[in-house]
SEMI-827143 format. One record per residue (C-alpha): x, y, z; residue number from 0. Coordinates in nm, 3 decimals, always signed. Example, Ala and Ser with C-alpha at 12.3 -4.5 7.8 and 13.67 -1.06 7.14 Angstrom:
2
         u         v         w    nr
    +1.230    -0.450    +0.780     0
    +1.367    -0.106    +0.714     1
END
This chain:
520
         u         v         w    nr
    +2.529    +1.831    -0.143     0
    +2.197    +1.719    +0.013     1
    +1.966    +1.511    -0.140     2
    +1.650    +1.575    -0.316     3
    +1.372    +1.496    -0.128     4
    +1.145    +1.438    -0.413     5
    +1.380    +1.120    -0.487     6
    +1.582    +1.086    -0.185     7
    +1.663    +0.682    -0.097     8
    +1.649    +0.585    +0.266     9
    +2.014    +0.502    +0.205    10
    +2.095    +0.862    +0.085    11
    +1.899    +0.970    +0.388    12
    +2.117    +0.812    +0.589    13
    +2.440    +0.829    +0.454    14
    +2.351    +1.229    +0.507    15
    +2.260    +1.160    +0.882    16
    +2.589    +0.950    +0.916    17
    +2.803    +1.232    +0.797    18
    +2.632    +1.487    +0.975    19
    +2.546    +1.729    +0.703    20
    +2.226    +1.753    +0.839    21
    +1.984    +1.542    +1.131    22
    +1.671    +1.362    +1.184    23
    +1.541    +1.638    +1.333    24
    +1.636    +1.879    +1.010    25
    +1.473    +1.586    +0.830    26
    +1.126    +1.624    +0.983    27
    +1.083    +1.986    +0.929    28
    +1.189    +1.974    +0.576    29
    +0.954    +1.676    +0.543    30
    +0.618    +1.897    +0.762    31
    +0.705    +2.207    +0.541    32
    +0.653    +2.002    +0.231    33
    +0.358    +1.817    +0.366    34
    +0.221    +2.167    +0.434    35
    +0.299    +2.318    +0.095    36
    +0.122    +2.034    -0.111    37
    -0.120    +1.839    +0.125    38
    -0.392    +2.114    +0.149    39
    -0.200    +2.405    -0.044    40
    -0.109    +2.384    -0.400    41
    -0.243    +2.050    -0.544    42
    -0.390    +2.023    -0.226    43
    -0.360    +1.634    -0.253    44
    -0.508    +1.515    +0.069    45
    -0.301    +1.241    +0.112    46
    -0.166    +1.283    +0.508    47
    -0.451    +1.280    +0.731    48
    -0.232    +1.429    +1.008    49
    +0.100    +1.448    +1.079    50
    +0.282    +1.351    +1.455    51
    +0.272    +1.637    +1.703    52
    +0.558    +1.419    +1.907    53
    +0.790    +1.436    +1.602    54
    +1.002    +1.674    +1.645    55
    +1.081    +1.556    +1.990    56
    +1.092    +1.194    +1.876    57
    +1.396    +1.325    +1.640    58
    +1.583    +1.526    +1.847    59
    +1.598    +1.204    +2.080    60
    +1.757    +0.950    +1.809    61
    +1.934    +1.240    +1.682    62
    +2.110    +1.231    +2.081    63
    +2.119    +0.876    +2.046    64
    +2.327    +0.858    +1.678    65
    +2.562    +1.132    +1.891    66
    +2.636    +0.905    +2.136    67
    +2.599    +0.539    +2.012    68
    +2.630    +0.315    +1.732    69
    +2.298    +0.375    +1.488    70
    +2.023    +0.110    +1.510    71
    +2.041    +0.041    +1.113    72
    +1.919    +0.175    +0.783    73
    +1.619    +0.309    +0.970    74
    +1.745    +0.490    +1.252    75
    +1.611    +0.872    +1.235    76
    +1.437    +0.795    +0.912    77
    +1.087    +0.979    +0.855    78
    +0.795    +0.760    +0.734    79
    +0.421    +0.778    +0.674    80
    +0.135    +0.535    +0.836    81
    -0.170    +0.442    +0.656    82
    -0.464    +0.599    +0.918    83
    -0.603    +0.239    +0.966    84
    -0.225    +0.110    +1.122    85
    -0.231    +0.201    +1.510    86
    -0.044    +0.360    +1.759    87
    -0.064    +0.476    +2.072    88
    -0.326    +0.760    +2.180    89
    -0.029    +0.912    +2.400    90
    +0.188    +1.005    +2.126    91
    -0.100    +1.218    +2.012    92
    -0.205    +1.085    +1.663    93
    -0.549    +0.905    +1.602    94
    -0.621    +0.544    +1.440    95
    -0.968    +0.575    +1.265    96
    -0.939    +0.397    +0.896    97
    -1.059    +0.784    +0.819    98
    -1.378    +0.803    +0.998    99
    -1.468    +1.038    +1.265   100
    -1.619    +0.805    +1.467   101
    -1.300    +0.633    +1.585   102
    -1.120    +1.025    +1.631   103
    -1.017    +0.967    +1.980   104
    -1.018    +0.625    +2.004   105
    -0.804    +0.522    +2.236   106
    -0.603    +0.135    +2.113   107
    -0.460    -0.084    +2.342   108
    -0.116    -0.099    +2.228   109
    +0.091    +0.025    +1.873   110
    +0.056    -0.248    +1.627   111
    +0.276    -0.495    +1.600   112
    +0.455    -0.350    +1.273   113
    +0.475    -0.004    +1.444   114
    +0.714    -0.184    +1.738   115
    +0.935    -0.356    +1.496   116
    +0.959    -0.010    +1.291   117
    +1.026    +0.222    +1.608   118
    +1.282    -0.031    +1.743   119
    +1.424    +0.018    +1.445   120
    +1.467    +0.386    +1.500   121
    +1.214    +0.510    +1.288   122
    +1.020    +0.857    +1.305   123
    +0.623    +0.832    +1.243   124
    +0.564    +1.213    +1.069   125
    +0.186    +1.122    +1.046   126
    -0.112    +0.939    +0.915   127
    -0.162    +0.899    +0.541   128
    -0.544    +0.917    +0.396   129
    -0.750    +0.613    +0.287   130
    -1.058    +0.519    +0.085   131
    -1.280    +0.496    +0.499   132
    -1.283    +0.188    +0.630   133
    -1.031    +0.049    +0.323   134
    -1.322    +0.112    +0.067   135
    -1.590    -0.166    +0.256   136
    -1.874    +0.107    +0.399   137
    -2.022    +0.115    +0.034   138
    -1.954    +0.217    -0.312   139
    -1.804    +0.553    -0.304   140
    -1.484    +0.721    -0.558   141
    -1.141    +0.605    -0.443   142
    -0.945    +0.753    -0.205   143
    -1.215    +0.945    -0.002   144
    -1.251    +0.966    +0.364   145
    -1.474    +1.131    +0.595   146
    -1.200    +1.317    +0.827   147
    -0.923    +1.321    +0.534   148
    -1.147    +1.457    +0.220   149
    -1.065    +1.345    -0.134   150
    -0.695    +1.247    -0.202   151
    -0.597    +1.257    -0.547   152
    -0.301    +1.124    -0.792   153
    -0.049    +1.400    -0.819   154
    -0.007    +1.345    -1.205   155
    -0.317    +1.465    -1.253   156
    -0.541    +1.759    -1.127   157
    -0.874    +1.544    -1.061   158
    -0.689    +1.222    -1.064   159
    -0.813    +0.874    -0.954   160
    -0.551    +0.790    -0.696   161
    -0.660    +0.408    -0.664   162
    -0.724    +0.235    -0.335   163
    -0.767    +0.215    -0.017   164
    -0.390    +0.332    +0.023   165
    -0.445    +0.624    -0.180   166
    -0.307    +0.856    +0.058   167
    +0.029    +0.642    +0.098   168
    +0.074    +0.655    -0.280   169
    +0.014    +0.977    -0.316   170
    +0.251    +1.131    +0.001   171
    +0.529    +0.884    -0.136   172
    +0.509    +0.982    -0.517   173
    +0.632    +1.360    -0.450   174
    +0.853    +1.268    -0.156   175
    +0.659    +1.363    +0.143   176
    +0.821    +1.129    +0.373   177
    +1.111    +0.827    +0.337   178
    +0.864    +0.497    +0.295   179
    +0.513    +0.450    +0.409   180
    +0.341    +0.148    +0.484   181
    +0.042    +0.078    +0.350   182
    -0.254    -0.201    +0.350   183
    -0.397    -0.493    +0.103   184
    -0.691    -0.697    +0.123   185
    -0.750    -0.663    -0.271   186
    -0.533    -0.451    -0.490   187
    -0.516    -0.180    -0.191   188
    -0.097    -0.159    -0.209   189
    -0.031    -0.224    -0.551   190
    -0.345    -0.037    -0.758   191
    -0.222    +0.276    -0.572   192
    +0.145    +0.218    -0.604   193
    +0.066    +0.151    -1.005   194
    -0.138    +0.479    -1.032   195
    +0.101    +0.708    -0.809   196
    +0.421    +0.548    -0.969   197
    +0.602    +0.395    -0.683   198
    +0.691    +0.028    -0.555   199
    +0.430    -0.110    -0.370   200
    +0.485    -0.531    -0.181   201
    +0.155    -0.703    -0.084   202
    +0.340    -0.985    +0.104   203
    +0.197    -1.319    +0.182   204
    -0.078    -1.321    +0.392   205
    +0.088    -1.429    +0.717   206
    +0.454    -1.313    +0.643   207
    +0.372    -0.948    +0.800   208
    +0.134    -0.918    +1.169   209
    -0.158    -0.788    +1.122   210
    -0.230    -0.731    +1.471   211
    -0.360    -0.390    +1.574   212
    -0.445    -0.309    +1.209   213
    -0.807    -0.203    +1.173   214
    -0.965    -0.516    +0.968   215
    -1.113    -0.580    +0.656   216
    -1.100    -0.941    +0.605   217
    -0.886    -1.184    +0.860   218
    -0.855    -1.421    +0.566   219
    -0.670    -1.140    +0.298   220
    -0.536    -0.856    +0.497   221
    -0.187    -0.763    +0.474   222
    +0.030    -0.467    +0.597   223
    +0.341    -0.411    +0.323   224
    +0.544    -0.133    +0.226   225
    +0.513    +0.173    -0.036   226
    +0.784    +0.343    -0.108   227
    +1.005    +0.494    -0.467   228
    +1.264    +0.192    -0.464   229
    +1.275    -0.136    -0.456   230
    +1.541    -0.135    -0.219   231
    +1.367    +0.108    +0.019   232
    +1.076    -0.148    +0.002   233
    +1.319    -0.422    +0.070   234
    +1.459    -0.203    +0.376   235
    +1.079    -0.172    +0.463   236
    +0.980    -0.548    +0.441   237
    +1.272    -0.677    +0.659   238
    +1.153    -0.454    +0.863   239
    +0.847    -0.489    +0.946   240
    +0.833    -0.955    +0.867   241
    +0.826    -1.228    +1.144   242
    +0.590    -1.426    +1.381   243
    +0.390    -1.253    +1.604   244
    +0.196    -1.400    +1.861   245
    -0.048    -1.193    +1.843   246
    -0.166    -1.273    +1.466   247
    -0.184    -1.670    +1.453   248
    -0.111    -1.655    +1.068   249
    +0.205    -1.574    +1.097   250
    +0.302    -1.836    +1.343   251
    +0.265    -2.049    +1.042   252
    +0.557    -1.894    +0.818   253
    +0.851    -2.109    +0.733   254
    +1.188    -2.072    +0.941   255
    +1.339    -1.971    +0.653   256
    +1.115    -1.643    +0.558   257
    +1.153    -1.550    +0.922   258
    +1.281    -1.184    +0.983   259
    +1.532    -1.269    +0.605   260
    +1.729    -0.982    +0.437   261
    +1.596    -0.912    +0.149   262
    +1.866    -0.664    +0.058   263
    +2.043    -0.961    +0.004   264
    +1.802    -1.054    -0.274   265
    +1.850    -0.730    -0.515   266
    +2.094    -0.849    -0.789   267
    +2.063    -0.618    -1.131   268
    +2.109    -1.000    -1.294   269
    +1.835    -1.196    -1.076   270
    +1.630    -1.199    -1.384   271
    +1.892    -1.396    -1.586   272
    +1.719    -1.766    -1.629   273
    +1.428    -1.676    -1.486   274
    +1.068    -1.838    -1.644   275
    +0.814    -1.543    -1.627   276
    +0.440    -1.649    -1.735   277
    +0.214    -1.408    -1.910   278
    -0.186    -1.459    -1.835   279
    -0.339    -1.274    -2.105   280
    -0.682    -1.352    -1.953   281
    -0.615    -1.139    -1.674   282
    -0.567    -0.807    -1.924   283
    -0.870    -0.559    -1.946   284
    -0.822    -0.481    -2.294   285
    -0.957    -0.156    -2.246   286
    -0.612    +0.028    -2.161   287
    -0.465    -0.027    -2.518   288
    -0.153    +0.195    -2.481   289
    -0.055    +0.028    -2.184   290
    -0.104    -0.272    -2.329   291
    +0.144    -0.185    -2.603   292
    +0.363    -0.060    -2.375   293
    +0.388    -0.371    -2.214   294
    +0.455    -0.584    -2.526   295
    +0.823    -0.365    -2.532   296
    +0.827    -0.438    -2.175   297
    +0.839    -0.824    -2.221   298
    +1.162    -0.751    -2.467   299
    +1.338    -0.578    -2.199   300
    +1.275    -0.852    -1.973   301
    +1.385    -1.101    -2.265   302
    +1.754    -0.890    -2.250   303
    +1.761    -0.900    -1.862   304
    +1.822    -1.277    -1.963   305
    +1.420    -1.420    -1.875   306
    +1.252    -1.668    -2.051   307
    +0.922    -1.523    -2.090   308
    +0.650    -1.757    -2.150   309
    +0.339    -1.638    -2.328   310
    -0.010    -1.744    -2.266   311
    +0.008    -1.889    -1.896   312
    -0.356    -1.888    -1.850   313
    -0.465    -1.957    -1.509   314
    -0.729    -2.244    -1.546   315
    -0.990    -2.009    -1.284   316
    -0.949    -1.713    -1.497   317
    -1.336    -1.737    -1.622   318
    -1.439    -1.882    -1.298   319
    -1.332    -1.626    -1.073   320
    -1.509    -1.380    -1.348   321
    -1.861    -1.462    -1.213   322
    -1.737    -1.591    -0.830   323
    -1.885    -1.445    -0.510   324
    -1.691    -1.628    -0.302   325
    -1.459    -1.296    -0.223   326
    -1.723    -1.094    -0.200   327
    -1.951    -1.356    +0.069   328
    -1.587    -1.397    +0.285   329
    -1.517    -1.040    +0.314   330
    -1.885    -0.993    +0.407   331
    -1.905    -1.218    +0.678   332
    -1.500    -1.134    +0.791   333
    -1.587    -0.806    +0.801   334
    -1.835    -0.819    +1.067   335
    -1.644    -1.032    +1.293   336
    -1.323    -0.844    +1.269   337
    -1.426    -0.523    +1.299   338
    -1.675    -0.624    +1.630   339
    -1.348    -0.768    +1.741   340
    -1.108    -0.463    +1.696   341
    -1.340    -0.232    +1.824   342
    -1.391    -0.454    +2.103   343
    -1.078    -0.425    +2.222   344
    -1.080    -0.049    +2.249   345
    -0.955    +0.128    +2.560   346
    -1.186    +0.432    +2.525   347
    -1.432    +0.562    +2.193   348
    -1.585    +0.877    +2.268   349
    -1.852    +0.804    +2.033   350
    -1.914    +0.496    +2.202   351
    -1.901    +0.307    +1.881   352
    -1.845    -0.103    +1.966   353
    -1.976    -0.283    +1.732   354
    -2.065    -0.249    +1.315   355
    -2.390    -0.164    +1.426   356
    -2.280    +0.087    +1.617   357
    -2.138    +0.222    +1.296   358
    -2.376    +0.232    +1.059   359
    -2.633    +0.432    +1.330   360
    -2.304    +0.664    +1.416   361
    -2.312    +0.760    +0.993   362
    -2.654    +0.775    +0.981   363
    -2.684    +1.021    +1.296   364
    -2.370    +1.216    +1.139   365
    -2.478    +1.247    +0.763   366
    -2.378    +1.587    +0.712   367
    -1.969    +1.408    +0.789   368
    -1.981    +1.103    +0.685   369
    -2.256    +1.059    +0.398   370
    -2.211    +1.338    +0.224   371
    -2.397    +1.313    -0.119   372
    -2.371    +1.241    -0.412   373
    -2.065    +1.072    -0.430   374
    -1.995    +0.942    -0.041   375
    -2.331    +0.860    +0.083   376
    -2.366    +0.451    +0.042   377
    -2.274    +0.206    +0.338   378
    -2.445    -0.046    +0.160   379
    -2.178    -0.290    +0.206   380
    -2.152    -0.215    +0.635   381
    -2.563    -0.298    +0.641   382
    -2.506    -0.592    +0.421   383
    -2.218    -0.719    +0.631   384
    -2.429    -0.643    +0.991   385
    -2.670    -0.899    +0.889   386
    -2.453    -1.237    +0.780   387
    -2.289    -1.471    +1.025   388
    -2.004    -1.727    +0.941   389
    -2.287    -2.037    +0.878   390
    -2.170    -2.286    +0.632   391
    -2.183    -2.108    +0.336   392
    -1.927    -1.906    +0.458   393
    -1.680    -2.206    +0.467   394
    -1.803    -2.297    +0.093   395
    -1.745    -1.976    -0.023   396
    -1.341    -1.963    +0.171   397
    -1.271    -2.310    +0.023   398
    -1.390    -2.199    -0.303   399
    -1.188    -1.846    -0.328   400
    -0.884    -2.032    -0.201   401
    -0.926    -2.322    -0.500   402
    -0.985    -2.023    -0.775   403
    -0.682    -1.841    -0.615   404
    -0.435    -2.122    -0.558   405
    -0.500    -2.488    -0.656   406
    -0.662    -2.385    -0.989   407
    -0.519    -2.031    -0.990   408
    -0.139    -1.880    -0.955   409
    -0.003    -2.232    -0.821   410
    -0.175    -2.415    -1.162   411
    -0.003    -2.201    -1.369   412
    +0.332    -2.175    -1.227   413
    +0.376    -2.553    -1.207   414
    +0.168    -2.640    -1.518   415
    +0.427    -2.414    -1.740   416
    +0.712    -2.487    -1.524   417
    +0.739    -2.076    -1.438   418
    +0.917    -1.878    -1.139   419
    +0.677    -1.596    -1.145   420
    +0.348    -1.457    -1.341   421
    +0.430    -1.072    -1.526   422
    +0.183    -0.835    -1.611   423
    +0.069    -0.456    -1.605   424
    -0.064    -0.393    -1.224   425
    -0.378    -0.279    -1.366   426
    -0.463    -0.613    -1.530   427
    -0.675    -0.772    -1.291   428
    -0.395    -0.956    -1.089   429
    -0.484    -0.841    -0.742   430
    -0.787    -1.084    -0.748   431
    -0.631    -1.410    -0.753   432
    -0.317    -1.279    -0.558   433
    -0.601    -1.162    -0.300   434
    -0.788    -1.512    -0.271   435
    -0.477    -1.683    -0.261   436
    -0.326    -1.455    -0.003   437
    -0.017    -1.444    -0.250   438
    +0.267    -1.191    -0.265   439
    +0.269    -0.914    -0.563   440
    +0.487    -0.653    -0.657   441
    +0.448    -0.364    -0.844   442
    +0.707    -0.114    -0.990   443
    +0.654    +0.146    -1.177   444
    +0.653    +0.083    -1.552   445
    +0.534    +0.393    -1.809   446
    +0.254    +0.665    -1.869   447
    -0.061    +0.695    -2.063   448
    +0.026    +0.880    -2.337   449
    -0.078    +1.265    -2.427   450
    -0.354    +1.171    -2.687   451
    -0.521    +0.960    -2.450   452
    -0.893    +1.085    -2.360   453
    -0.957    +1.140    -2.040   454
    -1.233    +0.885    -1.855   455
    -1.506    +0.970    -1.744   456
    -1.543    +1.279    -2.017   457
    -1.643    +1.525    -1.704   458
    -1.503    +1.379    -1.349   459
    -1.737    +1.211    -1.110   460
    -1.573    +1.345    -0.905   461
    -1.207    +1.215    -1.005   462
    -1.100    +1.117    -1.389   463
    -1.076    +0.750    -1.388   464
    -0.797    +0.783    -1.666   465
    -0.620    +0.991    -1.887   466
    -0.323    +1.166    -1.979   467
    -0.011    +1.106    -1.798   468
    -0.157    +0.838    -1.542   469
    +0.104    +0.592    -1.409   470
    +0.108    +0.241    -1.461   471
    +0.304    -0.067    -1.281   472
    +0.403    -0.374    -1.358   473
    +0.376    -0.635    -1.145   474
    +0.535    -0.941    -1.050   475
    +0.270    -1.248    -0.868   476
    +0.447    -1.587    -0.672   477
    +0.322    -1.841    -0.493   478
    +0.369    -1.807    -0.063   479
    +0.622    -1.698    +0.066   480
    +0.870    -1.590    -0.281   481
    +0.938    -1.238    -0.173   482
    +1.308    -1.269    -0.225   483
    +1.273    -1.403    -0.587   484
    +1.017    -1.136    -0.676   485
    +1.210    -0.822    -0.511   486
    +1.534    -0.958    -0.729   487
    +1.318    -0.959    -1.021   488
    +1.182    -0.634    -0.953   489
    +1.488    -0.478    -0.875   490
    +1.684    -0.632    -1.200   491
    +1.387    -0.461    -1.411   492
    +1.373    -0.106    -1.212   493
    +1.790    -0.099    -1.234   494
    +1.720    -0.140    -1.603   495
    +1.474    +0.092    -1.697   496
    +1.439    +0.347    -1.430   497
    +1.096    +0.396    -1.521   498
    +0.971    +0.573    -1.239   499
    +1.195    +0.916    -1.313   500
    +1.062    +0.929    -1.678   501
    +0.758    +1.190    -1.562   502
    +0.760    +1.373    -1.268   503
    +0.455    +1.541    -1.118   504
    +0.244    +1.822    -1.178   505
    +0.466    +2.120    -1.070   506
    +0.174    +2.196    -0.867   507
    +0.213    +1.879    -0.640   508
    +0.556    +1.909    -0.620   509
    +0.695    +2.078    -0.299   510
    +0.985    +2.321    -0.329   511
    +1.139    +2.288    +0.032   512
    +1.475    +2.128    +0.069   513
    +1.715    +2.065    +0.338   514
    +1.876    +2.360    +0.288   515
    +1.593    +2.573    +0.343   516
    +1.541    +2.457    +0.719   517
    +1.939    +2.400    +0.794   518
    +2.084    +2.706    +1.015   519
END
C-alpha cells in the first residue's frame, strides 16, 4: 500500500523508500506530474515557480546511495519545495530571484546556508515555490503575486487570498505537491500563509536558523523556517535546517543548548498537561466572528489536554504598537542596506541590476512585466526605502520596536501572568509583536469559515480576502529560543484534534497522480 501523497508524512515517505516499494526517484515524478496537473492546469494555483531540471538525476544518485549504504536520516531521498527568494547554485539549473525577472539568471555565490544542511541531509530540491516579489516590500500589491510566478492562490478557494509572502509554499504543501517546504518570515510571512492554506508553519527565533544567502528583507526580523502538514514533519524540518553559522552573526549568539537539538524529542501527545497558556484578547480583530467562536471551543480542548489557560494576558504595548512606525522606519532603512548587500555579492546579473536603485529603474524600464496595472503596479515602498540611510532615528525606531515587542510585549506578559506560552487564532494580529521581538510562533491548523460566511471583498480585487471555507490556524508565541516547548504544545493539540483533515481542497486543486501511476 503506498501512501497518499495528498497527506503523505516524511516518515511514511520513508518508511516506503526503506522497504523498497518504491524510490526517490519514483517519488519525484509522482511529485512533477502532480505539480503539472494543478500548478498551471486545473486550479492552476501558481504556487511553484519552477521545478529542478537536475532532479531526477539528483534521485537516482541517493537512490544508488540507500542501495549501497546506510541512509543519511529521515531526509534522505525526500522531495521538498524552496521558497524562490532561498538560493542555490546557478549550476544545478534553477534561479534565485524573490520572483522578479530581474534577478532570472543571477548567478549566487554559493547555496545558502540552510540549502547545505538540507542536501547533506539527503534531500531532493523539486523546485522553487512562488512569493508575494521581493517578500511583499516593492509596494502595495494583492498577496501572493509575482512578476515571473503570476498570482498564486489558496486552494480552498477559486479566487482565494493565499496570504504572504510564502504564498506559494502554503499553497504547494496544502495539496501535497512536495514532502516539506521551507519558507520565509520577516512579519507573518510563514505563519499567515500556513493559517490560510491549512498547514504547520515555525517562524523560529530570529538567529536560531542562518539566514545567509537568503534574499533580505530586514537583517533585524528575517527568518527561514519550515512549512509543512505535520508538526512532526516541521520538527524533522527545523532540526534540520538550526545551528550557528558563521556566515550570519545572529546565530553565533544562540545558546549551546538550542544548538542543532532534536526536536522530535519534544512531541509528547501530553506536553500540554500543566502548561499556563495566556490569551491576549487585544491582539483579536474582531472582525472574523466565526473564528472567533471557534476558538472559544478551542480553549476547552486545550483545558482537557490538561492546560491552564489564562484569560486576558494583555500585552502592556498592545495599543502602542497600534499607532508605532518603528517596524515600518527599520524595515525601510534594512531594506536598502541588505538588499545593496546581497546583490552585491552576485557572481553575474544579466540585467546588471546591483543596487535598489538599480531596481526600481529595471521595473520602470520593464512595466509591461513587472508593473502591470491595476493591481501590481506600486514600488512605492523600494523608492521610499532608496532614499533613507541608518541615521539615528533608525536606532530610535530598533530600540523602540524591540521594547513594544519584548520588554513591554510577549516577555511582559509571560512573566507578569506567570505563563509558558501566549494562544491565539494565527490571524489575530500576533505576527507583529512576534516580528519586533524576533520571537518564535507556531501555527497549526485549527478550523474553517463556515458556509454562510460572505465572501470579502463582494467582487475580488483580484483575490477574495475571505469567505467560505478559508482555513484558519492557531498559533502558539514564546519568548527566544522555546521551540521545543511550543512544537510539544503544538503537537499535543494537532494529535488531539486533527484539524487539518476536516476539509480537503477544491477537487479542482487536488492532483490525482499517485505512486502507482508512475511505478513500472
Amino acid at each position: 500500500m503506498h501512501p497518499d501523497l495528498y497527506e503523505a508524512s516524511i516518515f511514511e515517505l520513508q518508511d516506503g523508500l526503506t522497504a523498497g516499494a518504491f524510490t526517490s526517484l519514483d517519488l519525484c515524478k509522482a511529485y512533477l506530474a502532480r505539480i503539472e496537473e494543478v500548478n498551471y492546469q486545473g486550479a492552476a494555483l501558481h504556487a511553484v515557480i519552477e521545478t529542478n531540471p537536475s532532479v531526477l538525476e539528483q534521485a537516482s544518485a541517493l537512490d544508488e546511495e540507500r542501495r549501497s549504504k546506510v541512509p543519511r536520516g529521515p531526509l534522505h531521498g525526500i522531495p521538498l519545495l524552496l521558497k524562490d527568494n532561498i538560493a542555490t547554485v546557478y549550476e544545478e539549473g534553477m534561479n534565485t530571484t524573490a520572483g522578479s525577472y530581474a534577478l532570472l539568471g543571477s548567478v549566487v555565490p554559493r547555496d545558502a546556508h540552510i540549502v547545505t544542511l538540507l542536501r547533506a541531509a539527503g534531500a531532493i530540491f523539486l523546485g522553487k515555490t512562488n512569493m508575494c516579489e521581493w517578500a511583499h516590500y516593492r509596494g502595495s500589491m494583492p498577496w501572493g503575486w509575482s512578476a515571473r510566478g503570476g498570482q498564486s492562490i489558496c486552494p480552498y478557494h477559486p479566487k482565494g487570498d493565499p496570504s504572504g509572502s510564502s504564498s506559494g509554499s502554503a499553497s504547494a504543501i496544502a495539496v501535497g505537491l512536495a514532502a516539506g517546504a521551507s519558507g520565509t518570515e520577516t512579519n507573518g510571512s510563514i505563519i499567515c500563509p500556513s493559517s490560510r492554506n491549512n498547514i504547520v508553519g515555525v517562524k523560529p527565533t530570529v538567529g536560531l536558523v542562518s539566514r545567509a544567502g537568503v534574499i533580505p528583507l530586514s537583517s533585524t526580523q528575517d527568518t527561514p523556517g519550515p512549512m509543512c502538514r505535520s508538526v512532526t514533519d516541521a520538527a524533522i524540518l527545523l532540526s534540520t535546517i538550526s545551528g550557528p553559522d558563521p556566515r550570519d552573526k545572529r546565530t553565533l549568539a544562540q545558546p549551546e543548548s538550542e544548538s542543532r537539538p532534536d526536536y522530535l524529542a519534544v512531541l509528547r501527545t501530553d506536553a500540554l498537561k500543566g502548561a499556563r497558556l495566556g490569551v491576549p484578547r487585544e491582539l483579536f480583530d474582531t472582525e472574523k466572528s466565526e473564528m472567533y467562536e471557534y476558538f472559544e471551543e478551542t480553549l476547552d480542548v486545550l483545558r482537557k489536554l490538561g492546560a491552564e489557560v489564562v484569560d486576558n494576558t494583555e500585552l502592556a504595548s498592545t495599543e502602542e504598537m497600534k499607532t508605532s512606525q518603528a517596524e515600518s522606519i527599520v524595515f525601510r532603512m534594512d531594506f536598502r542596506a541588505d538588499i545593496n548587500e546581497y546583490l552585491g555579492e552576485l557572481i553575474h546579473t544579466p540585467s546588471d541590476v546591483r543596487t535598489l536603485s538599480d531596481l526600481i529603474a529595471y521595473n520602470i524600464e520593464h512595466a509591461d512585466v513587472e508593473l502591470i496595472a491595476p493591481h501590481y503596479a506600486n514600488q512605492d515602498k523600494f523608492i521610499a526605502s532608496e532614499t533613507s540611510r541608518k541615521d539615528n532615528s533608525y536606532y530610535t525606531a530598533l530600540t523602540e520596536s524591540l521594547r513594544l515587542g519584548r520588554a513591554q510585549g510577549i516577555d511582559d506578559a509571560l512573566q507578569k501572568f506567570h505563563l509558558d506560552a501566549l494562544v491565539l487564532p494565527t490571524e489575530a494580529n500576533v505576527s507583529t509583536p512576534a516580528g519586533m521581538a524576533g520571537y518564535p510562533v507556531i501555527s497549526v491548523p485549527l478550523g474553517f469559515m463556515p458556509d454562510n460566511v460572505h465572501a470579502m471583498p463582494e467582487s475580488p480585487e483580484p483575490l477574495y480576502e475571505d469567505g467560505p471555507g478559508f482555513p484558519f490556524g492557531l498559533a502558539f508565541v514564546g519568548t527566544a529560543y522555546s521551540e521545543s516547548k511550543l512544537l510539544g504544545y503544538a503537537f499535543a493539540f494537532e494529535q488531539a484534534t486533527k484539524a487539518r483533515l476536516r476539509k480537503l481542497a477544491l477537487a479542482t486543486a487536488i492532483p490525482k497522480t499517485q505512486l502507482r501511476h508512475v511505478l513500472c
